[in-house]
C-alpha positions as CSV (number, residue, x, y, z in Angstrom):
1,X,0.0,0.0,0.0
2,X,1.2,3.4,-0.8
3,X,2.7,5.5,2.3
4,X,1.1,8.6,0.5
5,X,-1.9,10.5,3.1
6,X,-5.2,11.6,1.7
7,X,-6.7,15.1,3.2
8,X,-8.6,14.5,6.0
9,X,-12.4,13.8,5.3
10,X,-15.1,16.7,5.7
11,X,-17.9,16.6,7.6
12,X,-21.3,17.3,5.7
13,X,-24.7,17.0,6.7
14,X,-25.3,14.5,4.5
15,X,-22.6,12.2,5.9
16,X,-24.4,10.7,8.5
17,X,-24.1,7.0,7.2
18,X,-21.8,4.3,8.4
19,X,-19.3,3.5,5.2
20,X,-16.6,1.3,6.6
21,X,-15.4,-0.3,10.1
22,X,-11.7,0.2,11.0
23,X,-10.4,-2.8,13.5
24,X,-7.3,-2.5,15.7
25,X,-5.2,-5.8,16.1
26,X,-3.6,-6.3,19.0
27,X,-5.8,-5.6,21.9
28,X,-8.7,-5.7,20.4
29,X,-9.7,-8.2,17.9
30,X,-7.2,-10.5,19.9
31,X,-5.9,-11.2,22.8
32,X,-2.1,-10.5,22.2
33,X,-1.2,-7.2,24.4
34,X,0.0,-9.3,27.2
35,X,2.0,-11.1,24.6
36,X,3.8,-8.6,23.6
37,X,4.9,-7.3,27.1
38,X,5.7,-11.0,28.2
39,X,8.4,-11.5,25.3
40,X,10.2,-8.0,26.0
41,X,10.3,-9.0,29.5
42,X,11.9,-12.6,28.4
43,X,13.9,-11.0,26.2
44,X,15.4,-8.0,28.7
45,X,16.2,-10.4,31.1
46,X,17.9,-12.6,28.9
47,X,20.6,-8.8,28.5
48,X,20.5,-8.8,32.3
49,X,17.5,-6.1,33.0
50,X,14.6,-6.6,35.0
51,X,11.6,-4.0,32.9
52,X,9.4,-2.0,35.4
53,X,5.9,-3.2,35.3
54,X,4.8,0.5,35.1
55,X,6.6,0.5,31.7
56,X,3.7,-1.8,30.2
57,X,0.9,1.5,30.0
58,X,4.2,3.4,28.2
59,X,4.5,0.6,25.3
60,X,1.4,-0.4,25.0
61,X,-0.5,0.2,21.4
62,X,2.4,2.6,20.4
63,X,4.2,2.0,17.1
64,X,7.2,-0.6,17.9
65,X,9.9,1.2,17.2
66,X,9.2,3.7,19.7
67,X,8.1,0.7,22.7
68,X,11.5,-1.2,22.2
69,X,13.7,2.7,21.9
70,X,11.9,3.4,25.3
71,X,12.4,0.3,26.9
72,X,16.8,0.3,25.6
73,X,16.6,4.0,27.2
74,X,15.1,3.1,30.2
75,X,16.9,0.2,30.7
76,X,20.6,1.2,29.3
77,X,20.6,-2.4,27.6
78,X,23.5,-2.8,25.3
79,X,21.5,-3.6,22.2
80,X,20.6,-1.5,18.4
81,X,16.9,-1.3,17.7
82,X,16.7,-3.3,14.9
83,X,18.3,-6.1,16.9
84,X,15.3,-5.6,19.7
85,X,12.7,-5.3,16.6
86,X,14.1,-9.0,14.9
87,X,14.0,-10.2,18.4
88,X,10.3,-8.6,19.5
89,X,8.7,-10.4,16.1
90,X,10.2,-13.5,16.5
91,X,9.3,-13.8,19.9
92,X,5.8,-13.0,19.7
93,X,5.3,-15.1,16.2
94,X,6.6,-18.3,18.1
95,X,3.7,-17.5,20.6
96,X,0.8,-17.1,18.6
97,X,2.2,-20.1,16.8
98,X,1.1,-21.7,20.4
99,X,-2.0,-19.7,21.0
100,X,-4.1,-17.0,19.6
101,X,-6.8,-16.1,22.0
102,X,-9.3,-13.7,20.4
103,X,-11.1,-11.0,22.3
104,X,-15.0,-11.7,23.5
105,X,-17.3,-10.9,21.2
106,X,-14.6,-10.6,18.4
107,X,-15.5,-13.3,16.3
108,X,-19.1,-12.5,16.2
109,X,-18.7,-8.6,15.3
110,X,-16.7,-9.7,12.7
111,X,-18.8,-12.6,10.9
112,X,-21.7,-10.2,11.5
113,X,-19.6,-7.2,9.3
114,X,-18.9,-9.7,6.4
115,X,-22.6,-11.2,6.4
116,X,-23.9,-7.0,6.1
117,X,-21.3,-6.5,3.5
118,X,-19.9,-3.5,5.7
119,X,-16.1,-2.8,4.2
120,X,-13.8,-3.3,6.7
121,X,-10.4,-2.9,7.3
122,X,-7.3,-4.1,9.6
123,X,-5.2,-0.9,10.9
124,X,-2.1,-2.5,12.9
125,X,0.8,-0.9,14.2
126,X,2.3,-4.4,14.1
127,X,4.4,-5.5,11.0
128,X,3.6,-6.7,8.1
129,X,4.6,-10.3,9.0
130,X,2.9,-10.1,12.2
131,X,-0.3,-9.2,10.5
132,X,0.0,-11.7,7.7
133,X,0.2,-14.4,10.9
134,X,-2.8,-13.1,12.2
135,X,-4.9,-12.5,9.3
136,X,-4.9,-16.4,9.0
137,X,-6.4,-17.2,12.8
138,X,-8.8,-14.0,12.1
139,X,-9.6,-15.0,8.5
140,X,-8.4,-12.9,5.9
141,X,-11.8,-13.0,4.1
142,X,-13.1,-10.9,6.9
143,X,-10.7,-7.7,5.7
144,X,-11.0,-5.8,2.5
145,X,-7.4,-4.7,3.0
146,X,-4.7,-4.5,6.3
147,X,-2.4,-1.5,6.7
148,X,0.6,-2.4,8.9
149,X,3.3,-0.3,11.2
150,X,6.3,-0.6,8.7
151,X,4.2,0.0,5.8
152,X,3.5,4.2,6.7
153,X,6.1,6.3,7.1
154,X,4.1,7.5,10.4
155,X,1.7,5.1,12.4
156,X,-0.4,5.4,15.3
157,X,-0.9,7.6,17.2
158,X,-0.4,9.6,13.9
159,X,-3.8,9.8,11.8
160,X,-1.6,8.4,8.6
161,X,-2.7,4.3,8.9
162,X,-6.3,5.1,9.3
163,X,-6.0,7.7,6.5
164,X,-4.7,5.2,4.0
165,X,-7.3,2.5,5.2
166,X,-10.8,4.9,4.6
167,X,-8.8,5.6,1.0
168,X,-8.0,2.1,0.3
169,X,-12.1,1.7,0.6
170,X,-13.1,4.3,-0.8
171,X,-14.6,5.9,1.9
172,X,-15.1,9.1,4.0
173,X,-12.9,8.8,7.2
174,X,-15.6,11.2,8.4
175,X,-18.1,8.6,8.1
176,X,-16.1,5.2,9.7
177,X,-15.8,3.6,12.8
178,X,-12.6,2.7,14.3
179,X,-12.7,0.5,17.1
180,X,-9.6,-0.1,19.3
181,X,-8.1,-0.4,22.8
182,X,-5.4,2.1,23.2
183,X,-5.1,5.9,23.7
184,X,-2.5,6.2,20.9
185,X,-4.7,4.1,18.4
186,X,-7.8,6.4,19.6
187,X,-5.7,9.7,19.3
188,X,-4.8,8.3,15.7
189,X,-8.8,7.6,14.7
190,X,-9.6,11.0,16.0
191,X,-7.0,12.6,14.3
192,X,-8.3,11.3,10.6
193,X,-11.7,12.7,12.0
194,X,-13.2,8.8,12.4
195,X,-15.9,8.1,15.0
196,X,-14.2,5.9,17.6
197,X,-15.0,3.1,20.0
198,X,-12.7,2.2,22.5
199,X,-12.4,-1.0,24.0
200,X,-9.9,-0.4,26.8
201,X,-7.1,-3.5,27.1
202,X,-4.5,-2.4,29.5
203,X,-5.1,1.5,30.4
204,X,-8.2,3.3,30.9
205,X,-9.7,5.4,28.2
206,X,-12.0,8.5,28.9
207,X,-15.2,8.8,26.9
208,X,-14.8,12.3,24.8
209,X,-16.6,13.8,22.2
210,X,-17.0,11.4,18.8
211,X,-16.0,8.9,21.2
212,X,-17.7,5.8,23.0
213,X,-16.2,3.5,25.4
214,X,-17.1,0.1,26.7
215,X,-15.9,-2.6,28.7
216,X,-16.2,-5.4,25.7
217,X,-16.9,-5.8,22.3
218,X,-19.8,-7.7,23.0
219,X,-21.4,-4.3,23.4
220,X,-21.1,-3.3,19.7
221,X,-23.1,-4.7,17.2
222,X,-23.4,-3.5,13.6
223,X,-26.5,-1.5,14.9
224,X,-24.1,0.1,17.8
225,X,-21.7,1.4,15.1
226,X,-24.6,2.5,12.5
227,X,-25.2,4.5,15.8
228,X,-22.5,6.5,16.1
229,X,-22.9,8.2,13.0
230,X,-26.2,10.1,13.7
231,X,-24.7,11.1,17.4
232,X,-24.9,14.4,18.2
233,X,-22.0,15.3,20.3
């Protein structure tokens, strides 16, 4: 997919119906945040550094290069980022290789999307060969296209992967819902002007204006999301 950004959609008062559904990965459609944090704790105390569990709210959702630069800064580790990064997708691939828990209601939202037709798209900070493994647990039918972390030249919480996604589809960013479970992917939806419904995984998340939170995505429905777009807020 081209790094290129569209302008930011308009808002017009004819926009009010839903046109796409933006998912989040990690967090959200599955069970894989702890994963993450688990594998940079294995792997920083295989270099002889014990991470602070208060680090986990820091790294969590951002994109990777800026998790594994914090955690070598705060930890003084004697290792290059793109050693950390090789490391980082190798362990967590030989976990979901193991296991790939999705999230409650995950599987259900999704099969409900494809039956309605609804275009839908995966927005990842992961990599692309993180996503690839995923896509074939989540079923790659389910996803019109994926946008991944190292395919933007900015990703979350920058507006750029959600951006490319509403263009990829054709669609008003204005008028799609983004669900995910992070502040940094939610400052990222908001930023490209999407309605947004967060799922919190690991750190809370306010509700704000154009935004909706909830404890599970068993709360949101097709119905839920047509919703949002005829909110006044």
């Amino acid at each position: 997919m081209t790094s290129t950004v569209p302008a930011l959609g308009t808002r017009t008062a004819e926009g009010s119906a839903l046109q796409a559904v933006l998912l989040d990965m990690d967090g959200t459609l599955v069970d894989t945040e702890g994963f993450w944090w688990d594998v940079e704790v294995e792997i920083f105390a295989g270099l002889g550094h014990a991470l602070d569990d208060s680090w986990r709210h820091v790294v969590v959702g951002g994109p990777m290069t800026r998790s594994a630069g914090f955690l070598i800064e705060a930890t003084g580790a004697d290792i290059t980022l793109a050693e950390l990064t090789g490391l980082l997708n190798a362990g967590f691939e030989d976990r979901i290789a193991h296991a790939l828990p999705l999230m409650p209601g995950a599987a259900r939202l999704l099969a409900e999307l494809a039956e309605y037709e609804i275009p839908t798209a995966l927005v990842s900070a992961s990599h692309r060969r993180i996503i690839d493994r995923v896509l074939t647990s989540l079923g790659p039918q389910h996803f019109a296209l994926s946008v991944a972390g190292d395919e933007v030249s900015r990703t979350k919480p920058y507006p750029d992967p959600y951006l490319l996604a509403a263009a990829g589809l054709g669609v008003d960013p204005v008028r799609c819902a983004v669900v995910e479970d992070t502040a940094t992917g939610v400052a990222a939806a908001e930023a490209a002007g999407c309605h947004v419904v967060a799922v919190p995984s690991v750190a809370p998340i306010a509700p704000a204006a154009r935004r909706t939170v909830v404890a599970s995505l068993e709360e949101v429905d097709l119905a839920f999301l047509r919703g949002l777009m005829t909110e006044k807020r």
